[in-house]
C-alpha positions in Angstrom: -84.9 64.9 -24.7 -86.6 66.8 -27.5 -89.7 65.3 -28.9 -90.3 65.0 -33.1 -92.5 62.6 -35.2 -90.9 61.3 -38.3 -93.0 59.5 -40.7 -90.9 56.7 -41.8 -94.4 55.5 -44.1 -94.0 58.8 -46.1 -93.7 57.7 -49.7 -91.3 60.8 -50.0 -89.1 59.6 -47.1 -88.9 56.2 -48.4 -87.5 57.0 -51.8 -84.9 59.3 -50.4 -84.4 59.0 -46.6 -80.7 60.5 -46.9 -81.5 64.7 -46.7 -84.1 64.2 -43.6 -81.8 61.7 -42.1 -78.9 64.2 -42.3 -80.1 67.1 -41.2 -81.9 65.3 -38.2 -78.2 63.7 -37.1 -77.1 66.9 -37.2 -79.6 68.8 -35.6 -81.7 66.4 -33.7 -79.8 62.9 -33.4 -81.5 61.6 -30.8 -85.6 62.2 -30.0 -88.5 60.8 -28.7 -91.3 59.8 -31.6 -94.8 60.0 -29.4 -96.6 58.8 -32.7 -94.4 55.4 -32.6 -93.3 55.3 -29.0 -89.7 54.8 -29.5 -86.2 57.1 -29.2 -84.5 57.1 -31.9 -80.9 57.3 -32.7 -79.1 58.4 -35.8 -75.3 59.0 -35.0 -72.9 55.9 -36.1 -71.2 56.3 -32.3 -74.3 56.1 -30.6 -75.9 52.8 -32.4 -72.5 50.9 -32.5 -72.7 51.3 -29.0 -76.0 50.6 -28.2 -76.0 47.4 -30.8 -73.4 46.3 -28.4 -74.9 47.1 -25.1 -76.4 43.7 -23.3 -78.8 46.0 -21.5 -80.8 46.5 -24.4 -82.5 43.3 -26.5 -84.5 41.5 -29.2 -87.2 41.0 -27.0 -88.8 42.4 -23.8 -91.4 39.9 -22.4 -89.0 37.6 -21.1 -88.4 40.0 -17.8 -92.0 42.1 -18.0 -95.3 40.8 -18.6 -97.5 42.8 -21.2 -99.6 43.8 -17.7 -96.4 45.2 -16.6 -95.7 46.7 -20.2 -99.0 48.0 -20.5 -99.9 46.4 -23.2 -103.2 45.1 -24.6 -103.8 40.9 -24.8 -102.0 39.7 -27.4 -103.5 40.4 -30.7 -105.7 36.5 -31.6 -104.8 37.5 -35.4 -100.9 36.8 -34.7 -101.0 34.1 -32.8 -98.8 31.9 -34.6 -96.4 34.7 -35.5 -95.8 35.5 -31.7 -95.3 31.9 -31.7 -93.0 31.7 -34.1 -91.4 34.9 -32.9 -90.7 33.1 -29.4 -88.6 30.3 -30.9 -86.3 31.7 -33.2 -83.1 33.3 -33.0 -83.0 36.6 -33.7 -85.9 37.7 -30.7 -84.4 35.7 -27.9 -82.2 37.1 -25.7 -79.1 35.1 -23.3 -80.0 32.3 -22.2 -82.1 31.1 -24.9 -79.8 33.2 -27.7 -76.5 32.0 -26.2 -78.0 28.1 -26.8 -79.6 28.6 -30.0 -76.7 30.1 -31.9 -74.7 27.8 -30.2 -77.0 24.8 -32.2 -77.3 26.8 -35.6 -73.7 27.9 -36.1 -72.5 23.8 -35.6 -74.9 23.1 -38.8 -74.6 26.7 -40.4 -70.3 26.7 -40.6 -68.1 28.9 -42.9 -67.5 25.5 -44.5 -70.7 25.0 -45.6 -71.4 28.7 -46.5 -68.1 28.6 -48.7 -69.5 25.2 -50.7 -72.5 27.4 -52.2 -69.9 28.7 -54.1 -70.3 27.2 -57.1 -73.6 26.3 -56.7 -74.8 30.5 -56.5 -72.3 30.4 -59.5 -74.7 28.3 -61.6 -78.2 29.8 -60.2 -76.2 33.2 -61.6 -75.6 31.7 -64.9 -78.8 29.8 -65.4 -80.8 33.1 -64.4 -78.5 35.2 -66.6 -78.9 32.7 -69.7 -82.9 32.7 -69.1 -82.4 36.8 -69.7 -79.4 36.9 -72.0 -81.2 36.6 -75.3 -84.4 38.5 -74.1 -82.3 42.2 -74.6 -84.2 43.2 -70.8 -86.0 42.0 -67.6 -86.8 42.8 -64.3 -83.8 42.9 -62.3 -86.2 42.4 -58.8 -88.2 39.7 -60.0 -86.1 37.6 -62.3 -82.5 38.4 -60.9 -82.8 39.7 -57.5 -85.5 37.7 -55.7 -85.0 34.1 -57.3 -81.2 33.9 -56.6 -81.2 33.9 -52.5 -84.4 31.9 -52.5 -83.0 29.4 -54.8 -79.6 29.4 -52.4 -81.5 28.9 -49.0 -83.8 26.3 -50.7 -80.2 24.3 -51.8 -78.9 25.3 -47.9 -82.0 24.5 -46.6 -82.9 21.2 -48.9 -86.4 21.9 -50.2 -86.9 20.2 -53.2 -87.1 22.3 -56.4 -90.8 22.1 -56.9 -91.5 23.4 -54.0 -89.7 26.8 -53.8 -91.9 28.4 -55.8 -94.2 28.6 -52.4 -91.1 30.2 -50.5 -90.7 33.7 -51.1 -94.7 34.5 -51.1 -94.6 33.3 -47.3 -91.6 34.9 -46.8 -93.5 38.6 -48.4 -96.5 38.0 -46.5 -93.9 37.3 -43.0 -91.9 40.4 -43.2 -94.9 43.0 -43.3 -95.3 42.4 -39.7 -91.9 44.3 -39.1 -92.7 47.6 -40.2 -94.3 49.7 -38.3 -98.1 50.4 -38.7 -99.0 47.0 -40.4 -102.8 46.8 -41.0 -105.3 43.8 -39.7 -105.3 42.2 -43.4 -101.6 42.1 -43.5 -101.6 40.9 -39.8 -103.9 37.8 -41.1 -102.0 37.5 -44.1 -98.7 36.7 -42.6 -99.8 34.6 -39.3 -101.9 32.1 -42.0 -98.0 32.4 -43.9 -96.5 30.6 -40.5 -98.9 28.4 -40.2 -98.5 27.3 -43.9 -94.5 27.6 -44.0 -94.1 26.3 -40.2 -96.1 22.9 -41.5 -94.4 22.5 -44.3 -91.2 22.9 -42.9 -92.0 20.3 -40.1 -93.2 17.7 -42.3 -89.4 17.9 -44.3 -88.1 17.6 -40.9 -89.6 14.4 -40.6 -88.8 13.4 -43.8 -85.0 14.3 -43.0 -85.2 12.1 -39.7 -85.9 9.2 -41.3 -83.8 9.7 -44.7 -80.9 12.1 -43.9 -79.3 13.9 -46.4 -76.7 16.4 -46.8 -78.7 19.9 -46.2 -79.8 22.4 -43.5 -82.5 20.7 -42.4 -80.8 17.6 -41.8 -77.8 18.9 -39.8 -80.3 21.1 -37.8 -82.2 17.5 -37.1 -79.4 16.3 -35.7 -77.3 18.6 -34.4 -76.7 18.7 -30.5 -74.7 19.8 -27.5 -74.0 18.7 -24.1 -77.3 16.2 -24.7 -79.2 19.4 -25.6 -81.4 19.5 -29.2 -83.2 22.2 -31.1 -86.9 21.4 -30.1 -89.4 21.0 -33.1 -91.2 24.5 -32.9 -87.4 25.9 -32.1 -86.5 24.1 -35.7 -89.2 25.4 -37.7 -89.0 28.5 -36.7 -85.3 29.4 -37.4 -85.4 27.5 -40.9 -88.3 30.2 -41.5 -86.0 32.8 -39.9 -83.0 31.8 -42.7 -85.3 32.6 -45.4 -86.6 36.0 -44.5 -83.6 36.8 -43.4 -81.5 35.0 -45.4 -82.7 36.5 -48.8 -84.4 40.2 -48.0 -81.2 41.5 -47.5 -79.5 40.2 -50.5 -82.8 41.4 -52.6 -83.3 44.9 -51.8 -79.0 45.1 -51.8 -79.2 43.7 -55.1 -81.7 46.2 -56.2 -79.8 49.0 -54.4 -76.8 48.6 -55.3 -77.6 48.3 -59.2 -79.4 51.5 -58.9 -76.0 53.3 -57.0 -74.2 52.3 -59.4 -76.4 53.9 -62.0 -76.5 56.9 -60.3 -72.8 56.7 -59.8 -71.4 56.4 -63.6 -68.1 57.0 -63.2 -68.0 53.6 -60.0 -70.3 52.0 -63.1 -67.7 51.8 -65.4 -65.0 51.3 -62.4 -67.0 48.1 -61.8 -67.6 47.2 -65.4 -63.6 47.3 -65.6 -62.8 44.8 -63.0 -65.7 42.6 -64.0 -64.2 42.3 -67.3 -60.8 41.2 -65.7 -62.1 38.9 -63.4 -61.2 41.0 -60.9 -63.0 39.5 -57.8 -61.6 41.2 -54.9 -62.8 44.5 -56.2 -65.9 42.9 -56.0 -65.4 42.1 -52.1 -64.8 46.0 -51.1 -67.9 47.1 -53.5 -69.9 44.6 -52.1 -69.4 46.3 -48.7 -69.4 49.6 -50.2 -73.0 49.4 -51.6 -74.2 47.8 -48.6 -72.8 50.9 -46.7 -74.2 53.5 -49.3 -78.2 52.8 -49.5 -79.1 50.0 -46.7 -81.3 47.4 -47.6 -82.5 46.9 -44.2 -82.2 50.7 -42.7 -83.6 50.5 -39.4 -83.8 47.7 -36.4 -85.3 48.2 -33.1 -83.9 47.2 -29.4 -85.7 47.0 -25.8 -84.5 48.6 -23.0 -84.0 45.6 -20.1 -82.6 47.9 -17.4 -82.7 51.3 -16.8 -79.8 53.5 -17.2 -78.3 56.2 -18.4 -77.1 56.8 -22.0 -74.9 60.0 -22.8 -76.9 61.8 -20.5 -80.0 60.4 -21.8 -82.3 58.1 -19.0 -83.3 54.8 -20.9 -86.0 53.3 -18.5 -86.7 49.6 -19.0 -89.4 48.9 -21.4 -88.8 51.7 -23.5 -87.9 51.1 -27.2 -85.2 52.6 -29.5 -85.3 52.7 -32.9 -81.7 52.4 -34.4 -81.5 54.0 -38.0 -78.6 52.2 -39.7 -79.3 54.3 -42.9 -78.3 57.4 -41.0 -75.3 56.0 -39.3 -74.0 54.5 -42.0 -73.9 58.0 -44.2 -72.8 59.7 -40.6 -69.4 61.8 -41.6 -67.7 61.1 -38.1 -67.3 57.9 -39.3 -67.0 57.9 -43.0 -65.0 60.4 -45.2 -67.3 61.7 -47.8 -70.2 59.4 -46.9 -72.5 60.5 -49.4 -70.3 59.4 -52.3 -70.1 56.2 -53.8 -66.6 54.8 -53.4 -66.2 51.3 -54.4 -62.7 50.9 -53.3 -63.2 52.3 -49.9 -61.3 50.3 -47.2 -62.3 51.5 -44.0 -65.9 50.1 -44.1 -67.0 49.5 -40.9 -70.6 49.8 -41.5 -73.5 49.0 -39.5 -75.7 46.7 -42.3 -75.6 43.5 -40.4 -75.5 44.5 -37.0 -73.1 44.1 -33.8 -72.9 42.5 -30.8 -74.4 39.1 -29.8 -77.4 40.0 -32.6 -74.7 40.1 -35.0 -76.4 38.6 -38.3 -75.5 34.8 -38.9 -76.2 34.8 -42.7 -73.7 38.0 -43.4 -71.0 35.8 -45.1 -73.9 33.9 -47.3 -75.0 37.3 -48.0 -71.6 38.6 -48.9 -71.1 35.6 -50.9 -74.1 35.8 -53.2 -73.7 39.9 -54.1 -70.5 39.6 -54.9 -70.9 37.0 -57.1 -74.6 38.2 -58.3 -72.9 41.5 -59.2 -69.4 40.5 -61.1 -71.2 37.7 -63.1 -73.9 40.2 -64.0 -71.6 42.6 -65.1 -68.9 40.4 -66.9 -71.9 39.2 -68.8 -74.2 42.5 -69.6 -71.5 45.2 -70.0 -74.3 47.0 -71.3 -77.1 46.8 -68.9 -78.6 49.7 -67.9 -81.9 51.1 -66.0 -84.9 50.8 -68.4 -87.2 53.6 -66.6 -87.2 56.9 -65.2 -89.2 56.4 -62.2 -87.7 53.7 -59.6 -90.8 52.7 -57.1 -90.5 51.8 -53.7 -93.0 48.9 -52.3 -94.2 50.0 -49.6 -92.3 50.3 -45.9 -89.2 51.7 -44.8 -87.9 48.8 -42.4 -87.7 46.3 -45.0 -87.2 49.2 -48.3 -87.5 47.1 -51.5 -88.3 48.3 -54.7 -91.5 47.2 -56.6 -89.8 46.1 -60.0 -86.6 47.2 -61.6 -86.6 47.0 -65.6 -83.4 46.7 -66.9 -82.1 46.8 -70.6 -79.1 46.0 -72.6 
């Protein structure tokens, strides 16, 4: 296996992965990066069937020790993030996985995803009237970021005057998944979980005693075979919802408003069916933008077994480094994958995963774009980007823009 670094922190790289990402799964589709100690993989064959693989995970330290890993003690400055890390969903592995998706999908149904509809209908029009009269805003901070906050803090049931507290936890959280955080981010984001993580418990207790008909509640009492979701276990995955539950939906809200600006001609296909009403459009363009620039281009996996992979020895321990980005823009699987084709049916693209890790907000996430973008539309025929120079925020595992001033 040939050995290359790729600086995924390079401000260059980050606002425009798509050439170095192509001519790498081209030439070079799978290497080892010494600098950040993981093999990546770019080709859309290769991570679909790694993503799917049960002898790669989440998490690693539930078969080898760090001694074993050759790792350092754990770092004292993340404590309560590695706690918090150990009891949610999305870094647990079979058994644990199996029996906490089996307790969060009973409370988070298709049924109750579906009855945000008309509540992410109203957050839409009340955020939309705010900005109507104003001629412009920021699309990030007064479009983007407040509508899946304000959607998992209805799912979730935190009372109005408190969500203002929700996404700067959340910010603070998700710097710890990118890679080369530094010590002051590292403190920022552990003293996050410990704020979020007590606030979430005491609404907990609140919703034992006086139920009501919210996340948090159903998560209280939800239960199978005698079995319960533990306190800690609790906490953690409503903190999981949120960053989960809205990053995605902000940077593909961001994203896909600046495709389509790029992309005039799809623009004005868009503009079309939001002026008919034309919502199913709106369910293939939703997956199309999603497909075109990912909001969340790269996820990681730990080897559990050794074995071999298209010739490749994977030895247990090791970590790969999947690049969604690149397999979703990979032409073995996509005609034309570089252009913007709202109407594209074969989309089988890689945003939200496969396998058992398969992400459990996609459909609220679905939901909310699709409305977020025919609403917007329908009502600001005339919107357009406000600057020439588009900033990035910083990392390239969780790629959100800085701001996004918008005009009409």
């Amino acid at each position: 296996m040939q050995t290359h670094h790729l600086n995924i922190n390079d401000p260059g790289f980050i606002y425009d992965p798509y050439p170095t990402l192509a001519e790498l799964r081209e030439n070079l589709p799978v290497f080892f990066d010494p600098v950040w100690n993981k093999i990546f993989f770019l080709r859309y064959a290769e991570i679909a069937q790694l993503l799917r693989d049960k002898r790669l995970g989440r998490s690693i330290t539930h078969i080898l020790s760090r001694d074993e890993l050759g790792w350092p003690p754990p770092n004292p400055l993340t404590r309560d993030f590695d706690h918090f890390q150990e009891n949610h969903i999305l870094d647990n592995e079979p058994p644990k996985h199996t029996r906490l998706k089996g307790l969060m999908m009973k409370a988070f149904t298709p049924a109750r995803v579906e009855s945000l509809r008309g509540k992410i209908q109203a957050i839409v029009n009340s955020l939309l009237d705010q900005a109507e009269d104003r001629g412009g805003m920021d699309l990030l901070k007064d479009y983007a970021e407040p509508l899946p906050v304000t959607v998992i803090a209805e799912l979730l049931g935190v009372p109005e005057e408190d969500r203002p507290l929700l996404r700067p936890w959340s910010a603070k959280i998700v710097k710890l998944y990118e890679l080369g955080y530094t010590d002051a981010q590292a403190r920022e984001a552990n003293q996050a979980v410990v704020e979020f993580s007590a606030y979430i418990r005491a609404l907990a207790d609140e919703r034992r005693k006086n139920p009501r008909d919210d996340l948090i509640s159903a998560l209280v009492e939800v239960e199978e075979q005698g079995d319960r979701l533990t306190p800690d276990e609790l906490v953690a995955n409503c903190i999981l919802l949120l960053n989960a539950g809205h990053e995605a939906t902000v940077n593909g809200t961001t994203a896909g408003f600046l495709a389509l600006e790029r992309n005039p001609g799809e623009k004005e296909r868009a503009l079309e069916a939001a002026a008919k009403n034309h919502t199913e459009f709106f369910k293939l363009a939703v997956e199309e933008l999603l497909r075109y620039d990912t909001p969340l281009p790269m996820f990681e996996r730990w080897v559990l077994e050794d074995f071999e992979f298209g010739g490749i020895p994977l030895k247990r321990g090791q970590e790969v480094a999947l690049m969604y980005a690149s397999g979703n823009r990979d032409p073995r699987q996509f005609a034309h994958p570089d252009r913007l084709d709202l109407t594209r049916r074969e989309n089988p693209h890689l945003t939200f995963g496969l396998g058992i890790h398969y992400c459990l907000g996609a459909p609220l996430a679905r939901l909310e774009l699709q409305v977020s973008f025919q609403t917007l539309l329908k009502r600001l025929p005339s919107i357009h980007l406000a600057t020439d120079q588009v900033e990035y925020a910083g990392g390239f595992v969780i790629r959100g823009h800085k701001a996004m001033p918008v005009a009409w």
